[in-house]
C-alpha positions in Angstrom: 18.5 -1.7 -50.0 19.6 -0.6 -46.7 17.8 2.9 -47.0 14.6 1.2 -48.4 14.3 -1.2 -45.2 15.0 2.3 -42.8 12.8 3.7 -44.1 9.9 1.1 -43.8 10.7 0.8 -40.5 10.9 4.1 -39.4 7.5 4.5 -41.8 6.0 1.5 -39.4 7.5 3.1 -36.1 5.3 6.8 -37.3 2.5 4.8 -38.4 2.7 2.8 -35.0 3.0 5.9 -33.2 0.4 8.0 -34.7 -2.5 5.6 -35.1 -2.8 2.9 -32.6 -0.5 4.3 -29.4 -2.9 5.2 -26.0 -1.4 6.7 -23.1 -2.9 5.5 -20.1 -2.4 7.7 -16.4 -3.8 5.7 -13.9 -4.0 5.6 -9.4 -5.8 3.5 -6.8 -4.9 1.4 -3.8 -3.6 -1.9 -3.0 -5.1 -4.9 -1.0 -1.8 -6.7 -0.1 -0.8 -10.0 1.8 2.4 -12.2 1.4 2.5 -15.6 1.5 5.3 -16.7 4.3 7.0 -19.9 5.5 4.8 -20.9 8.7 3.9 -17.5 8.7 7.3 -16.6 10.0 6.3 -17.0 13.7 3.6 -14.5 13.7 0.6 -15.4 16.2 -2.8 -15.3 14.8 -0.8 -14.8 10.8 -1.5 -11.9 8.9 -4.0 -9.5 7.7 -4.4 -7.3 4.6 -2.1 -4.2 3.7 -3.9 -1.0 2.0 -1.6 0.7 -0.4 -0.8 3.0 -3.1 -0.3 2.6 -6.8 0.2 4.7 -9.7 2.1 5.1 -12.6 1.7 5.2 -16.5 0.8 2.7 -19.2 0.9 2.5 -23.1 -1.3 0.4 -25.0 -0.6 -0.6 -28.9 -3.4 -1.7 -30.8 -2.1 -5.0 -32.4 -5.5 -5.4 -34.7 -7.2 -3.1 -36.8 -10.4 -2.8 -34.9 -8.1 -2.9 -31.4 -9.6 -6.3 -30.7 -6.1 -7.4 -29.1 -3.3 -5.1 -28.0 -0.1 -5.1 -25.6 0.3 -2.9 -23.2 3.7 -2.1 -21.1 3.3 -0.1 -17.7 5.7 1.2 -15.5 4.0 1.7 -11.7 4.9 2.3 -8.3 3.3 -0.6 -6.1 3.0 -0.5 -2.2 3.1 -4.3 -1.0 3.8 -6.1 2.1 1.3 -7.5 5.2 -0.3 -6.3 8.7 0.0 -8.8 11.4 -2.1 -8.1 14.7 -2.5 -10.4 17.8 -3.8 -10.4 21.6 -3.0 -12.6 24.5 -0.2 -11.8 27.0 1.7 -10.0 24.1 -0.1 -7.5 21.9 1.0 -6.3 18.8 -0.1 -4.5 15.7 1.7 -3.7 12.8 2.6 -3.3 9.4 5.2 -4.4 7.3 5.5 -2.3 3.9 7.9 -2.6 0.8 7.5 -0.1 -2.3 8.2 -1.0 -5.7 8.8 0.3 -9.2 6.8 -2.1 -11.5 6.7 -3.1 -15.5 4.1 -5.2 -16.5 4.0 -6.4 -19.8 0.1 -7.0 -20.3 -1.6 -8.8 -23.3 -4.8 -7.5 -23.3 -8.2 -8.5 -25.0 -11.0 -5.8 -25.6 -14.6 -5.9 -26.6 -18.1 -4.4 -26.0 -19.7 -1.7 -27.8 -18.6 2.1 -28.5 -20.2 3.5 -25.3 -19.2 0.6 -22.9 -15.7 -1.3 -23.2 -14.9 -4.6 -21.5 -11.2 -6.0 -21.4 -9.5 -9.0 -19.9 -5.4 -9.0 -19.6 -2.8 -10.8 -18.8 1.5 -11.0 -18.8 4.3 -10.9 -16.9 5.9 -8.0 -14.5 9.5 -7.7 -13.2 9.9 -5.3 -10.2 12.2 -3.6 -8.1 12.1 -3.0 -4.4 13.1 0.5 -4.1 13.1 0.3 -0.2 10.6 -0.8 3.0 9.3 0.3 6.3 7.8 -1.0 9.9 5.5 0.8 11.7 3.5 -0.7 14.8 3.4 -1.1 19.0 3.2 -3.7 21.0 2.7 -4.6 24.4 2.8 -6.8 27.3 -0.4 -7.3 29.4 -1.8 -3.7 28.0 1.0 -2.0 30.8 4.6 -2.0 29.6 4.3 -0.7 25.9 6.7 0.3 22.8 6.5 1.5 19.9 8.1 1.1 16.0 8.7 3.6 13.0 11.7 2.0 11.1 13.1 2.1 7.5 14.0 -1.9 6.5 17.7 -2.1 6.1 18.4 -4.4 3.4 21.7 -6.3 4.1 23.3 -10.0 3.3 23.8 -11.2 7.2 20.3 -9.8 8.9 20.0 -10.2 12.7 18.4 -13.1 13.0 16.1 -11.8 15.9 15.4 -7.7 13.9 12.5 -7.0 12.1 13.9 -4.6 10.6 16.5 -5.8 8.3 16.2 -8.4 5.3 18.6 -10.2 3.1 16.2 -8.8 0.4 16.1 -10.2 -3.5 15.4 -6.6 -4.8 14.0 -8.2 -8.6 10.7 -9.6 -8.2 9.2 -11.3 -11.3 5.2 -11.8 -11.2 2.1 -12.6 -12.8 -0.8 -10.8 -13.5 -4.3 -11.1 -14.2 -7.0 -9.0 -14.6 -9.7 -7.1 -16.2 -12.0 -4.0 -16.4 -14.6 -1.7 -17.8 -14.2 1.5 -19.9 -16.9 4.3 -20.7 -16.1 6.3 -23.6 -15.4 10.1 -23.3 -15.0 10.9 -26.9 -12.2 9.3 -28.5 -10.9 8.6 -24.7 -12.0 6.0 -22.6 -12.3 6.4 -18.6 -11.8 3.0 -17.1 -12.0 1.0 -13.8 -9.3 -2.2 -13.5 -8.9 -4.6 -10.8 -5.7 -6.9 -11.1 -4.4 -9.7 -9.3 -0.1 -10.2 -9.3 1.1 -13.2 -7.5 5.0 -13.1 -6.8 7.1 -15.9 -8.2 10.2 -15.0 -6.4 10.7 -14.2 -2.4 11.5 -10.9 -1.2 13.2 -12.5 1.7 16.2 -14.7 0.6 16.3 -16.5 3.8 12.6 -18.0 3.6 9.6 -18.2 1.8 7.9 -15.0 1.1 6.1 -14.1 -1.9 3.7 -11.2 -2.5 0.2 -11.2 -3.6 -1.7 -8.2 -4.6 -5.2 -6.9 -5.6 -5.1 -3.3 -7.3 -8.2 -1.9 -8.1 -7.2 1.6 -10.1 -9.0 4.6 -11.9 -7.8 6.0 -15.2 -7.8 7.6 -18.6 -7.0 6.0 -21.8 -5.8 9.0 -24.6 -5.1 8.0 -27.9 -1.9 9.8 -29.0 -3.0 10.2 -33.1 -5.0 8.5 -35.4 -8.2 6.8 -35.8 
């Protein structure tokens, strides 16, 4: 009994892995923002953060005709904000954290054989792998500094340094998105643009949640099969 069930289930695993398995390389860039407690004293709040993602996905076809699927990812995500202000103090900066991603994404696809539509959605739990400052400042346009510094996560951050941060290194998300595929054989080139909202803060000691836009570019091989 024991050798009939291993072997349906290693007969379901081959089966799994042979006919309905995509491996999915994908880039692009990343519109990022956070969204702070009062903005955490920044004048004139924040701006936009362009990034860098990439990474790999697999996608198994659930359905026979691939109608609904599940696709895991694991991706390295550049988040964080800008902030940028004039007056009697000048500044511009930007504030970057880099993650290692896994979304879990249930994913719906339709359209024709040529042209491919799909909508997804799931969860994603993230690591912050480590962060970085960069910016200048000055007063009145004369007496002028400049920053280039790695964010040193620690439990009692200086309470006036922006460059350390009592960091929660898991991040758990949501994401949201969709995009459209043009066949290339039995592959499928494809453009996605996804929207993950943070549920948890980066910064223990406040309000801070991410939110990014990732529009990537990428190729969708089917391992065996159909």
């Amino acid at each position: 009994m024991k050798k009939t069930v291993l072997l349906a289930a290693l007969s379901a695993i081959t089966g799994l892995a042979t006919a309905q398995v995509s491996i999915i390389p994908k880039a692009g860039i990343t519109i990022a923002n956070a969204s702070l407690a009062d903005d955490n004293g920044l004048r004139n709040g924040k701006t936009s953060l362009l990034g860098f993602t990439g990474g790999l996905g697999f996608n198994f076809s659930v359905t026979d005709d691939n109608f609904f699927s599940i696709q895991p990812e694991i991706l390295y995500v550049q988040k964080g904000f800008s902030a940028a202000a004039t007056g009697i103090i000048n500044y511009n900066g930007d504030y970057r954290l880099n993650y290692v991603e896994v979304p879990l994404l249930f994913k719906i696809n339709f359209g024709g054989e040529a042209v491919k539509l799909y909508v997804n959605a799931g969860p994603s739990v993230g690591y912050l792998l480590n962060g970085r400052i960069k910016g200048e400042g000055n007063v009145l346009g004369i007496i002028g500094s400049s920053l280039d510094e790695p964010i040193e996560f620690t439990d009692s951050p200086n309470p006036v340094s922006v460059t350390e941060l009592d960091a929660n290194r898991v991040e758990i998300g949501l994401n949201f998105g969709g995009g459209l595929g043009l066949s290339l054989g039995r592959s499928v080139l494809f453009g996605d643009v996804r929207y993950t909202a943070g549920l948890t803060d980066f910064n223990r000691d406040a309000k801070s949640k991410n939110q990014v836009f990732a529009i990537t570019a990428g190729l969708q091989i089917p391992l065996g099969g159909r």
